[in-house]
C-alpha positions in Angstrom: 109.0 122.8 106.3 110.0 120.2 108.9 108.1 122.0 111.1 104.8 121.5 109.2 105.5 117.6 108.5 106.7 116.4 112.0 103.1 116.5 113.1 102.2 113.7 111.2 104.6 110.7 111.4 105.5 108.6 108.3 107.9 106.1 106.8 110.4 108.8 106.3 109.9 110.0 110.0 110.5 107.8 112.7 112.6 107.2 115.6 114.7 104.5 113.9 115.4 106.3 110.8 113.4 105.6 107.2 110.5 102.4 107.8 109.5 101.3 104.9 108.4 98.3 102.7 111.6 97.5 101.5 110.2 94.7 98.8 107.7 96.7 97.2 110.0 100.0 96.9 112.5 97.6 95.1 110.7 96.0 92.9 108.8 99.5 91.6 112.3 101.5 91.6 113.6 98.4 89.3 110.7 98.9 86.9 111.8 102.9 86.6 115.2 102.2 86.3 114.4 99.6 83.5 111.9 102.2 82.0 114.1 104.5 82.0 116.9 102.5 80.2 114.4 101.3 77.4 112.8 104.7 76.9 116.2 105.6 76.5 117.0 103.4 73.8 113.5 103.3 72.0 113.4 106.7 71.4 116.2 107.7 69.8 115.6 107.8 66.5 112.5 109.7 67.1 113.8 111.9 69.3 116.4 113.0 66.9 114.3 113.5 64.0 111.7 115.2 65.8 113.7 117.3 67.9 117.6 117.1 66.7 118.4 115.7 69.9 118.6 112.0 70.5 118.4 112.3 74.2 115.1 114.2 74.3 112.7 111.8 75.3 115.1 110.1 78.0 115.9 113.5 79.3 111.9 114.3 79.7 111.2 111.1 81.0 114.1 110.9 83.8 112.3 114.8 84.8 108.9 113.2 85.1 110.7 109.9 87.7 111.9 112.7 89.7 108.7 114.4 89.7 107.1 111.3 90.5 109.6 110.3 92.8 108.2 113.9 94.5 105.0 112.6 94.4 105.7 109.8 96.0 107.6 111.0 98.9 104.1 113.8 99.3 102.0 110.6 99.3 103.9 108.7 101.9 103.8 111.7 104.1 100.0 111.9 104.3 97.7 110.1 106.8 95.2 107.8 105.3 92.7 109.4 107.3 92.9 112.6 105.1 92.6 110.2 102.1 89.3 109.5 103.2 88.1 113.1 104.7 88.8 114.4 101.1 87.5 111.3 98.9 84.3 113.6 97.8 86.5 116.6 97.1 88.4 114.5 95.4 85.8 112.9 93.1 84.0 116.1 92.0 88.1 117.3 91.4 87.7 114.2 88.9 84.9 115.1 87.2 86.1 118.7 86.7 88.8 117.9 85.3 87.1 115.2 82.7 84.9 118.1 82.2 88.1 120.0 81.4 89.3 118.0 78.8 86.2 118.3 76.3 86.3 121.2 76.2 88.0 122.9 73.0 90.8 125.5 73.5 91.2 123.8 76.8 91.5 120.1 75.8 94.1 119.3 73.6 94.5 116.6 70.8 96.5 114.1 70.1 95.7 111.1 67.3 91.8 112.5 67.5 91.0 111.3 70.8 90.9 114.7 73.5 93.0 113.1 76.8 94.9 116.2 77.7 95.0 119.2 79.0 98.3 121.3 77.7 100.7 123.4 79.8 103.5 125.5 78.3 106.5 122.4 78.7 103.7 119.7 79.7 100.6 118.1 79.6 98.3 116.4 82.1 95.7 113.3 81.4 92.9 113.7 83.5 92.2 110.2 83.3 95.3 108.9 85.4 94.2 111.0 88.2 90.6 110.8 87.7 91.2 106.7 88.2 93.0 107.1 91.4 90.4 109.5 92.8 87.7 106.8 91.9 89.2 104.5 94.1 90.1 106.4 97.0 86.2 107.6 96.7 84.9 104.0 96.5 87.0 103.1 98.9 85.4 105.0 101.5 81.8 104.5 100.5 82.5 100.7 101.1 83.6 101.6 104.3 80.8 104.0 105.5 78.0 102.0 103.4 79.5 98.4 103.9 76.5 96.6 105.5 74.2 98.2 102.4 76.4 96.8 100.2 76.5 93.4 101.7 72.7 92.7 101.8 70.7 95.2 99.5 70.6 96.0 95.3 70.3 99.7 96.4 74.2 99.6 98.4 75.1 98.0 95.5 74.1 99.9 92.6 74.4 103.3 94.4 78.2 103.4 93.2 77.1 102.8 89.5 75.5 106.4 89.9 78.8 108.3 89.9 80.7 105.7 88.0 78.7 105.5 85.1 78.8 109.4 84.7 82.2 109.5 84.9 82.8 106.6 82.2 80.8 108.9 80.1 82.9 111.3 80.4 86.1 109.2 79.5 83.9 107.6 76.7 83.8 111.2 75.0 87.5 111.9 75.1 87.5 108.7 73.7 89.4 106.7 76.1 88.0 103.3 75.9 91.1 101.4 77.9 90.9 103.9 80.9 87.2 103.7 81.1 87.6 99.7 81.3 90.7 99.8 83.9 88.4 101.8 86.1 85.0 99.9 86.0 87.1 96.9 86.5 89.0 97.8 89.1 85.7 99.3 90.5 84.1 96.2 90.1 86.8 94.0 91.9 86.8 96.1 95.0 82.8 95.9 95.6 83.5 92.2 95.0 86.3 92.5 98.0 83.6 94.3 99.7 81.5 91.8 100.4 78.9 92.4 97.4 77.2 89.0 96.9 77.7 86.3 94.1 74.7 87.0 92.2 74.5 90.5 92.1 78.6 90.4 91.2 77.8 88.2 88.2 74.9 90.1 87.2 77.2 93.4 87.1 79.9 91.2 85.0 77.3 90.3 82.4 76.2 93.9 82.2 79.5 95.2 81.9 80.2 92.7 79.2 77.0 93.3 77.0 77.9 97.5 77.5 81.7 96.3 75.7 80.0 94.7 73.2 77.7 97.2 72.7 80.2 100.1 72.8 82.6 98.0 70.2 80.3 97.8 68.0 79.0 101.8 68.0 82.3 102.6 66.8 83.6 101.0 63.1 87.3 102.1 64.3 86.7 99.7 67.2 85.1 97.0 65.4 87.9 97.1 63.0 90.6 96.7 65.7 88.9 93.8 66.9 88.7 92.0 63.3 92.1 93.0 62.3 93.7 92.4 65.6 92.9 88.4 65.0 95.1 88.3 61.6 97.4 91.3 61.3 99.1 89.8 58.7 96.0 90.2 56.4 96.1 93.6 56.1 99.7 93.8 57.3 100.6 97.2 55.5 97.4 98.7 56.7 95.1 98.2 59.8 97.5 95.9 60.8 101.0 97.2 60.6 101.2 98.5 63.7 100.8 94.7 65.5 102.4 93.4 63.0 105.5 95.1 63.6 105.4 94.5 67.1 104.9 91.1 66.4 108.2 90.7 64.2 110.2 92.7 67.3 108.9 89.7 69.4 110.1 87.3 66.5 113.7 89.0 66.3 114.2 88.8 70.0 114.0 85.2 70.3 115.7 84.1 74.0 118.1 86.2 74.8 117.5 89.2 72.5 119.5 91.3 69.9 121.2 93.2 72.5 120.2 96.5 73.7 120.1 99.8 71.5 120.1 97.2 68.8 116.3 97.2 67.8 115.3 97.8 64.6 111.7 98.0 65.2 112.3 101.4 67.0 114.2 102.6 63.6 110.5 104.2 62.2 109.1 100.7 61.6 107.2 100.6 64.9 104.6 103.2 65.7 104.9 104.4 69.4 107.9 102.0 70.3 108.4 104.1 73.5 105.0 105.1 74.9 102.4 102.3 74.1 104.7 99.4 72.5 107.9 99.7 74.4 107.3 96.6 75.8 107.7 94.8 72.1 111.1 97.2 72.1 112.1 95.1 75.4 111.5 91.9 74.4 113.4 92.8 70.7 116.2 94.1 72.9 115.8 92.2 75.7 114.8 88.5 74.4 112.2 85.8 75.5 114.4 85.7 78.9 114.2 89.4 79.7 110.1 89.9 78.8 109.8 87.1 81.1 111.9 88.4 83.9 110.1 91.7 83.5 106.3 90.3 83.8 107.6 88.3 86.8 108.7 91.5 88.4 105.2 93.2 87.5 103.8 90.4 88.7 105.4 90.5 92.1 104.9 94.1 92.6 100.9 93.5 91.9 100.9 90.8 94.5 102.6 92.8 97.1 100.0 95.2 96.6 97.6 93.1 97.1 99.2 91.6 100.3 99.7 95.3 101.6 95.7 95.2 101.2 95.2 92.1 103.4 97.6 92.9 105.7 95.6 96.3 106.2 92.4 94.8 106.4 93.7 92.4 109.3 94.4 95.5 111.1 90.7 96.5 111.2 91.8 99.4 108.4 89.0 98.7 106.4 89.6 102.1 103.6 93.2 101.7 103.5 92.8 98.1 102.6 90.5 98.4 99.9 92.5 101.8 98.3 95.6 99.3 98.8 93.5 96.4 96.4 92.3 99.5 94.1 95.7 100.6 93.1 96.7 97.1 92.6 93.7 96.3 90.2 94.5 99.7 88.2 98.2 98.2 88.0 96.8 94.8 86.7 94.4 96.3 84.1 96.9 98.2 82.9 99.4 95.5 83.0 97.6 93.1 81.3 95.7 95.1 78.6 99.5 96.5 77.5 100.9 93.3 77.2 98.0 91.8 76.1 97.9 94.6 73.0 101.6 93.9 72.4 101.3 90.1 72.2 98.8 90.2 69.7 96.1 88.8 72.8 93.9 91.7 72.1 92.8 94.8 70.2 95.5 97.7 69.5 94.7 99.9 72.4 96.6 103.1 73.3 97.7 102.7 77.0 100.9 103.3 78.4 102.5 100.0 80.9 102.8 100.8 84.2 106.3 102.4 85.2 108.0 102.0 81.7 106.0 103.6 79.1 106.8 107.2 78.7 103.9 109.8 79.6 104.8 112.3 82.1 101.1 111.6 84.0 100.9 108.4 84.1 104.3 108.2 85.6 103.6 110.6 87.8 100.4 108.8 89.2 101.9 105.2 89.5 104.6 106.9 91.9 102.1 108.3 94.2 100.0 105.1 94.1 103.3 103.7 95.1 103.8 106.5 97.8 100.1 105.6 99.2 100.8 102.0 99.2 104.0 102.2 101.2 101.9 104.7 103.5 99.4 102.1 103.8 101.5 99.3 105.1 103.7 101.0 107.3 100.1 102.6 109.5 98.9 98.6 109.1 102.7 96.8 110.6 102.7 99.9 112.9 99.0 100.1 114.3 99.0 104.2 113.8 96.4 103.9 111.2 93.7 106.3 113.0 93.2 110.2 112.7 92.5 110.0 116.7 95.6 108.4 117.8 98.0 111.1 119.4 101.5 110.4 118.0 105.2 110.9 120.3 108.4 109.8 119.0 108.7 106.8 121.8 105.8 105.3 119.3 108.2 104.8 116.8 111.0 103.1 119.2 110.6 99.7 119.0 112.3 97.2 116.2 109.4 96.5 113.3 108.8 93.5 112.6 110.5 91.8 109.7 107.8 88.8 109.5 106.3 90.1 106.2 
């Protein structure tokens, strides 16, 4: 095996041992390990009704940290270069696997939407790798297309014609929160690309008017958006689920009611550790440790971001904007979660980055972590092109600590 790696150097591989961004692993492991504790303590009375063992979900979710921890460690050992020889396989992989998932006998569903394709012990969301693929795809058509983009509507719509397909495709699952991660996300890196004020404000006006147009096809999404406003009016019915979250903010009050000591997670709160284990936390937890835990998002989003810059001073033009994609998918995720949880927005199912429980998107986020850690160590290290003929006296010298 070592054999087949040592061709291409990595973080893990180098003459002066493991080179990586310290930081940003830190901050990401600390989110698992927190995810991990709060899974463990939302989901025991669930767990043990459902499956007579209390330690069910925890035990599931600390097998899908080391798969992702796998991942992650696969990621890192990739070149970005191959990242961007294999963007098109990798986008019509996406759209097979969207495909995949609407179909019946092959799809399978959960709470009437069709997001997963099932496995004996396990089942995989399309959607979560479908996302990432989008951006490593994007990524390299603003590379090889990034004058068109800069001056002409056709660079600029061009994208539009595989992203709209593919939103389609998420639409029909439905997965309205994914579909609006990824056309954001989409629509911040061909604003890093250079796409022009005008044209950038015309596509946020568009993309405005198609929300408002898609909220109001559905009535189960027009009724999220009316009851989300007052909960408490229909508290017992298209509410309760917000409402209950609500009072597990309301209990928590600044320090919190210790943790394990929820009551929220005791049947009142639907989903308390996949989509709302963020009200769990801050029940738990308290004012103090919510805070603490959307500072540490927050850092680990930013660092992303930096990684991004710092690429894109090295003249690594993909790996810079894949490095601001990921961190946009983090964001929208981050902020529609929290946002649902607060009461900020409509009820929306999808999971929070790193803590939620849901074997993909774990999974996914560690292998977007993997790629990021990839990305800065070619950018601080200059070894960021396919052509470049690696020896282990490359990897001699000190790196430098200035970041």
């Amino acid at each position: 095996m070592l054999s087949i790696i040592k061709p291409y150097p990595s973080p893990l591989i180098t003459g002066r041992g493991i080179d990586l961004d310290f930081p940003m692993l830190a901050g990401c492991l600390t989110l698992l390990g927190l995810g991990l504790i709060m899974i463990a303590s939302a989901s025991t009375e669930v767990a043990a009704v459902q499956s007579g063992s209390a330690l069910y979900y925890m035990i599931r979710h600390l097998i899908y940290m080391v798969l992702g921890l796998g991942a992650c460690i696969v990621t890192m050992m990739v070149p970005i270069a191959t990242w961007q020889r294999l963007g098109w396989l990798m986008l019509i992989g996406a759209f097979g696997l969207l495909v995949m998932v609407i179909i019946p006998g092959i799809g399978r569903e959960v709470n009437g939407s069709m997001r997963w394709i099932g496995f004996s012990f396990f089942n995989v969301q399309p959607s979560e790798i479908a996302k990432v693929f989008v951006v490593i795809y994007l990524a390299g058509y603003l590379v090889r297309r990034q004058k068109e983009v800069r001056e002409s509507w056709m660079g600029f719509f061009k994208p539009f014609i595989v992203l709209l397909p593919m939103a389609g495709l998420l639409l029909m699952e439905p997965d309205f929160g994914a579909t609006v991660v990824m056309m954001g996300a989409a629509a911040a890196m061909l604003f890093l690309g250079g796409v022009g004020l005008f044209r950038f404000s015309l596509m946020v006006l568009l993309a405005v008017g198609a929300v408002v147009l898609l909220i109001q096809m559905q009535p189960y999404r027009m009724a999220r958006l009316t009851n989300f406003a007052d909960p408490w009016a229909d508290q017992f019915g298209a509410g309760y689920q917000l409402s209950q979250a609500l009072i597990a903010f309301g209990r928590g009050e600044w320090l919190g009611v210790g943790l394990g000591n929820s009551v929220q997670k005791q049947f009142y709160l639907p989903e308390a550790h996949t989509d709302f284990v963020f009200s769990v936390l801050a029940e738990e937890l308290g004012a103090v440790g919510s805070l603490c835990t959307v500072a540490l998002f927050g850092f680990v989003c930013i660092r992303g971001m930096y990684i991004g810059l710092w690429a894109e001073k090295a003249k690594q033009f993909f790996a810079a904007y894949v490095a601001y994609g990921l961190s946009f998918l983090w964001i929208g995720q981050f902020l529609i979660n929290i946002g649902v949880n607060v009461g900020l927005l409509p009820t929306k199912g999808l999971t929070l980055p790193f803590l939620s429980y849901g074997g993909s998107s774990l999974v996914i986020c560690c292998a977007c972590l993997g790629l990021l850690l990839r990305i800065e160590w070619e950018s601080r290290t200059h070894l960021g092109s396919e052509e470049m003929e690696f020896h282990e006296s490359d990897f001699a010298e000190e790196p430098n600590h200035g970041r």
